[in-house]
MIBAKE-101414 format. One line per 8 residues: number of its first residue (from 0); for each residue x, y, z of C-alpha. Coordinates in nm, 2 decimals, m for minus. Each point is the difference from the previous one (the first is absolute). Layout:
NUM) X/Y/Z  ...
//
This chain:
0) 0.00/0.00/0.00  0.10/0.37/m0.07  0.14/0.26/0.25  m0.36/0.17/0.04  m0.20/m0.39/0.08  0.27/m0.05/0.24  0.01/0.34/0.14  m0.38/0.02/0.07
8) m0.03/m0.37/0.12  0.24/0.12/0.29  m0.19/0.23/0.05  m0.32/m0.15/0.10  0.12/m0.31/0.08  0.13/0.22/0.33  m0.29/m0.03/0.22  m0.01/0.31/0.18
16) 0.04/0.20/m0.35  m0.28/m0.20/m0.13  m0.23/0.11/0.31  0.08/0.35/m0.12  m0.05/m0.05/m0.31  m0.43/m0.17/0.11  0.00/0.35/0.19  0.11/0.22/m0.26
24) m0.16/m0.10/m0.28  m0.31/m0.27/0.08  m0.16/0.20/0.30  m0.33/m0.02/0.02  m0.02/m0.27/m0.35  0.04/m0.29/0.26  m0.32/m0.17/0.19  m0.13/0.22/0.33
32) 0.16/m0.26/0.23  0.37/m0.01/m0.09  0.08/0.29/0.17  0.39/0.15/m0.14  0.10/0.17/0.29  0.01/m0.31/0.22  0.12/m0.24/m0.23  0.37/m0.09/0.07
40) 0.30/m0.20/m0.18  m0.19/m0.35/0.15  m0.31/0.07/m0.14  0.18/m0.04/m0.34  0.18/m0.27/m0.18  0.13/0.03/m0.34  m0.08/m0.31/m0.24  0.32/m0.10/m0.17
48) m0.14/m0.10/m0.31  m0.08/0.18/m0.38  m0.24/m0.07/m0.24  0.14/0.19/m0.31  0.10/m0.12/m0.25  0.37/m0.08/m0.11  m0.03/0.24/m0.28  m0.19/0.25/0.12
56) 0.23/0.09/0.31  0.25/0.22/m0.16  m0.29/0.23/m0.03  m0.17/m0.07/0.34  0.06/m0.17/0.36  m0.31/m0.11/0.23  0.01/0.01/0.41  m0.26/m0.18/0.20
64) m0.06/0.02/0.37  m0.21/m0.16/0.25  m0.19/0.21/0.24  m0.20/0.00/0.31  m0.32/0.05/0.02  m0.17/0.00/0.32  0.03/m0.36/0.08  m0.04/m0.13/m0.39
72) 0.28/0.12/m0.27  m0.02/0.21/m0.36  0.31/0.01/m0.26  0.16/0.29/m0.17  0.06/m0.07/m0.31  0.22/0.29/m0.21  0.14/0.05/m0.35  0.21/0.21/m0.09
80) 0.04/0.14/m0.34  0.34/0.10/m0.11  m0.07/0.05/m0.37  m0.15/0.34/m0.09  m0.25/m0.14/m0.29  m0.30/m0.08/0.13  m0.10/m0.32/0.04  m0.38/m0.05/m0.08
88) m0.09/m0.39/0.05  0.15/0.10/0.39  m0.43/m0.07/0.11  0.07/m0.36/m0.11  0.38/m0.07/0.12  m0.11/0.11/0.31  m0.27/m0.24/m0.01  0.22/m0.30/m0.12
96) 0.25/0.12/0.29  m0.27/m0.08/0.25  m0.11/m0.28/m0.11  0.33/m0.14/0.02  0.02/0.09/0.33  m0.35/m0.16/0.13  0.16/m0.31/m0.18  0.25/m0.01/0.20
104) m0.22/0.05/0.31  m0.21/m0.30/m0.07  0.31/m0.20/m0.11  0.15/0.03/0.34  m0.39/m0.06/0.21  0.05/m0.32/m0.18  m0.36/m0.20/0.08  m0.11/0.25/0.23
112) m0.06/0.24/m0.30  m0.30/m0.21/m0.08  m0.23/0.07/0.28  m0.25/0.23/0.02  0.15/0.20/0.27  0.32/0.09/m0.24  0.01/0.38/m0.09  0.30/0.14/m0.18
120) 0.15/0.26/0.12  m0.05/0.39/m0.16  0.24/0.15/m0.24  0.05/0.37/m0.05  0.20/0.07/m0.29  0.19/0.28/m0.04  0.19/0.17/m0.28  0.28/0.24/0.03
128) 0.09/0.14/m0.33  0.36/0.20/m0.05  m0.10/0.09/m0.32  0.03/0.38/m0.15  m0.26/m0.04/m0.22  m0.39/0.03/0.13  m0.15/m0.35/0.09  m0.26/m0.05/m0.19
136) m0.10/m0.33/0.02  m0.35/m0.11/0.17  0.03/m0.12/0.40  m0.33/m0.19/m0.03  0.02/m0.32/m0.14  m0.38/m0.01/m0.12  0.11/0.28/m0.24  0.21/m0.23/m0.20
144) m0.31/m0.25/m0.05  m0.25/0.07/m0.29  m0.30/0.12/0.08  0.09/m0.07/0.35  m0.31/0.23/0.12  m0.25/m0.31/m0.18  0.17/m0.24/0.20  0.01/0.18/0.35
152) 0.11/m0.27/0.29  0.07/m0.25/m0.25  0.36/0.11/m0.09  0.29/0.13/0.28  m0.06/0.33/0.07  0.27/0.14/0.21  0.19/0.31/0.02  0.43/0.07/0.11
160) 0.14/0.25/0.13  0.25/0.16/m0.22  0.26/0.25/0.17  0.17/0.19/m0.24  0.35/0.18/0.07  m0.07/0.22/m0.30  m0.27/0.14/0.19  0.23/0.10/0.28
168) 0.23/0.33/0.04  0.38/m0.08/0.10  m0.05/0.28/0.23  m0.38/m0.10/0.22  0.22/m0.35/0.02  0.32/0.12/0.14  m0.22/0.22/0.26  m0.12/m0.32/0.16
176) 0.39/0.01/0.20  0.02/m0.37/m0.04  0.20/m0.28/m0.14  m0.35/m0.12/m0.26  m0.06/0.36/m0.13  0.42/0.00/m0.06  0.00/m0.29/m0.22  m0.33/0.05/m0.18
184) 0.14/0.36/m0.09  0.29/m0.20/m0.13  m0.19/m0.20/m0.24  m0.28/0.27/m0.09  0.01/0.03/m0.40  m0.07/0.37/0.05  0.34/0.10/0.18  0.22/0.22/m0.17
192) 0.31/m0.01/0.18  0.32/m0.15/m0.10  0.16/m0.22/0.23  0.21/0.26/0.18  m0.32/0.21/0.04  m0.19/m0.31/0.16  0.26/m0.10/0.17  0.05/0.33/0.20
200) m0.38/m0.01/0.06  0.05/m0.32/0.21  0.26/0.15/0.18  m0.19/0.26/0.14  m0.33/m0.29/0.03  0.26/m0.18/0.19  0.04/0.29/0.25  m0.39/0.05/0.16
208) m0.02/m0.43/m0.01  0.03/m0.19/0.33  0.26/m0.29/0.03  m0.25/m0.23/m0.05  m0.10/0.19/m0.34  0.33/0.05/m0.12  0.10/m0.37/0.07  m0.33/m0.07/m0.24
216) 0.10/0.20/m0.29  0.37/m0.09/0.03  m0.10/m0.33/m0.06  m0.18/0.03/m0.32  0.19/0.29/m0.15  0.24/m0.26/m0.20  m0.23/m0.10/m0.28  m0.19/0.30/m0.08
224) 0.32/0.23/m0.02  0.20/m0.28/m0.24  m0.32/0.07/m0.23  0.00/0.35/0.02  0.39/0.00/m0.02  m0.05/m0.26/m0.36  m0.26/0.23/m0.14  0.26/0.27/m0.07
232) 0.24/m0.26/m0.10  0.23/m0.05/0.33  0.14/m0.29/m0.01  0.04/m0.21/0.39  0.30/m0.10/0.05  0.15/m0.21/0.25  0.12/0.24/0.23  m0.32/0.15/m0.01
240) m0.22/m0.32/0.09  0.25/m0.03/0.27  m0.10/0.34/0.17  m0.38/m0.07/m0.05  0.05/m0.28/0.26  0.07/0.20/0.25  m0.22/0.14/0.29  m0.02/0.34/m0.01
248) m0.22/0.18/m0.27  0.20/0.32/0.06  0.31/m0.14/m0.10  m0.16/m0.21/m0.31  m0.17/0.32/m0.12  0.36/0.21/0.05  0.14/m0.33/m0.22  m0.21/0.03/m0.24
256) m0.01/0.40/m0.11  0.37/0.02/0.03  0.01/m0.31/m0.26  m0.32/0.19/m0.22  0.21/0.27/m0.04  0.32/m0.17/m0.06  m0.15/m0.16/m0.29  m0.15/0.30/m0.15
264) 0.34/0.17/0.00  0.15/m0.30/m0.18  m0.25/m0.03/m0.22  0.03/0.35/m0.14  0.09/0.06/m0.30  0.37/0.10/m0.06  0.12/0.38/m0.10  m0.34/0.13/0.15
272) 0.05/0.35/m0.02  0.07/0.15/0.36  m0.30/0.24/0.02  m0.25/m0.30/m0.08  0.17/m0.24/0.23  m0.09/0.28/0.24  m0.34/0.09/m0.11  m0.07/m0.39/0.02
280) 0.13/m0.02/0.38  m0.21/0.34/0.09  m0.28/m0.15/m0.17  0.05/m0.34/0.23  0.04/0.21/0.30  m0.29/0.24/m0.05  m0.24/m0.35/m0.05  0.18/m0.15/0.33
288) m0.09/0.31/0.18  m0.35/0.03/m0.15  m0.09/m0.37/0.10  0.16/0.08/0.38  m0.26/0.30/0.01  m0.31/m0.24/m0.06  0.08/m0.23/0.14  0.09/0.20/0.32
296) m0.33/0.19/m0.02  m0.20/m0.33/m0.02  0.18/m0.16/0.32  m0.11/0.39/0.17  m0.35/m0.01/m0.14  m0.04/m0.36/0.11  0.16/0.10/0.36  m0.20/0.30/0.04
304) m0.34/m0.25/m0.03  0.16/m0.24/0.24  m0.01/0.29/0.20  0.41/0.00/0.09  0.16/0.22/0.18  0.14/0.34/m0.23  0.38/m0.10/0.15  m0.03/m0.36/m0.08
312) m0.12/0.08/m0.35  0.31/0.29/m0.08  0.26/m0.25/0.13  m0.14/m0.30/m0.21  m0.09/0.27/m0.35  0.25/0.24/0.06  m0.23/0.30/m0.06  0.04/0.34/0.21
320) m0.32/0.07/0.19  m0.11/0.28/m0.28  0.02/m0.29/m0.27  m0.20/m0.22/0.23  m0.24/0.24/0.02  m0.05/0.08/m0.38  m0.05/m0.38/m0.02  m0.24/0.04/0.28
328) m0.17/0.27/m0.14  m0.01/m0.14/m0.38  m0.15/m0.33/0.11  m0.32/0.23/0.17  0.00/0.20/m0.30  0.11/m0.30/m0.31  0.33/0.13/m0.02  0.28/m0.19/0.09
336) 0.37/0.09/m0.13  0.19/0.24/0.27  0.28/0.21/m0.11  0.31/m0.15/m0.07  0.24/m0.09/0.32
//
């Protein structure tokens, strides 16, 4: 499987992120007696198994976890879509998927799956595109069934959830100050920044997280920075993988830029004339500092609704206390951007 299958399988397959990730973005889509808030890593048990197909998982990866459910159980059942074409038959995969599954179910009930007091258990399926373009395709499966409406409760009629990151701004998910809104910003198709730019935004992410958050995020960072790193052709060497094993996502991200720009520079052309060499690094500097005054305003805006105290927020932003209260005063008015520092 490819960096980004692997990248977001470790992701959820982490049980505490994939808590987060029910809160975040199936709140209130669950039954009225799972209740989020009080469910903990025990009420949840990731199913190691997959039922995509062989050639279908360059383009997608599948997680499914058990959950509790007052004293009976439910699955989660998510697929992700990495391709950004839309796939239309997904109503029907998604069925197939399922089916699978509940074969598998009565497969291991053995003879008990014959008596009348045998219920399989429910399936919510949810789909989590990556995709930039718009997802068009139909979530109810009764939509992909001619004249479906003449044969009401006689074919599947059932409806997933689709989550698309397309939907999502880089900048609501890096104001959630946790280690899930850090790597879904990483993978969201509408982020602009180049690697040095998202890089520096984790740096200051990584500087309002508790331990427990930063230990999250350093965990995951590895994949999804190798793919943002290969889309602008940066090649991983050794040296490189060696340093992404290590513990400390300060250090990794420090790595990583200082190797970003080392490429760049070698990878420039030859008998660049000296004024455009420096245009280009002004250019490079002015973005770095643009993305640094963003991002710093989202981490203020989301501190100043967490209700943080104005000295906590100026040592973690930076800000004086007359750009804190521009931001202050733009967010009551829809204005955001203070004055430069």
């Amino acid at each position: 499987m490819g960096d980004k299958d692997k990248a977001f399988r470790r992701l959820l397959a982490d049980e505490r992120l994939f808590l987060r990730f029910l809160r975040r973005f199936l709140r209130g889509r669950l039954p009225g007696d799972i209740d989020l808030d009080s469910l903990t890593v025990e009420d949840v048990e990731l199913q190691n198994i997959t039922f995509i197909p062989p050639d279908l998982s360059k383009n997608e990866s599948d997680v499914l976890y058990k959950v509790r459910r007052g004293s009976a159980e439910m699955y989660v059942y998510i697929l992700v879509e990495h391709q950004s074409r839309v796939d239309f038959m997904m109503p029907f995969r998604l069925l197939s998927y399922m089916v699978e599954f509940w074969k598998r179910c009565t497969e291991q009930a053995g003879s008990r799956a014959r008596r009348a007091g045998f219920l399989l258990p429910p399936v919510l399926p949810v789909v989590f595109y990556e995709g930039a373009s718009r997802w068009t395709a139909p979530v109810r499966f009764a939509d992909k069934v001619e004249s479906s409406s003449d044969f009401r409760g006689l074919v599947p009629d059932f409806e997933y959830l689709l989550i698309s990151l397309r939907d999502k701004r880089p900048e609501d998910l890096l104001s959630f100050r946790d280690a899930l809104g850090g790597l879904c910003y990483l993978a969201t198709p509408s982020k602009k920044e180049n690697f040095a730019e998202a890089a520096e935004r984790l740096r200051m992410l990584l500087t309002v997280l508790s331990d427990e958050e930063t230990e999250l995020l350093t965990n995951h960072l590895r994949g999804y920075l190798k793919i943002l790193m290969k889309k602008e052709g940066l090649e991983i060497d050794d040296a490189l993988d060696l340093c992404l094993e290590r513990e400390e996502a300060d250090e990794m991200l420090t790595y990583m830029q200082k190797e970003f720009r080392k490429t760049r520079k070698e990878g420039r052309e030859e008998g660049r004339e000296e004024g455009l060499e420096q245009g280009l690094e002004q250019g490079l500097e002015q973005g770095r500092e643009k993305g640094q005054l963003e991002m710093g305003i989202s981490i203020a805006l989301a501190m100043l609704e967490a209700g943080e105290p104005e000295e906590k927020i100026l040592r973690y932003t930076g800000f004086s206390s007359a750009q804190l209260a521009e931001i202050r005063d733009g967010r009551k008015s829809g204005g955001r951007k203070p004055s430069s520092r």
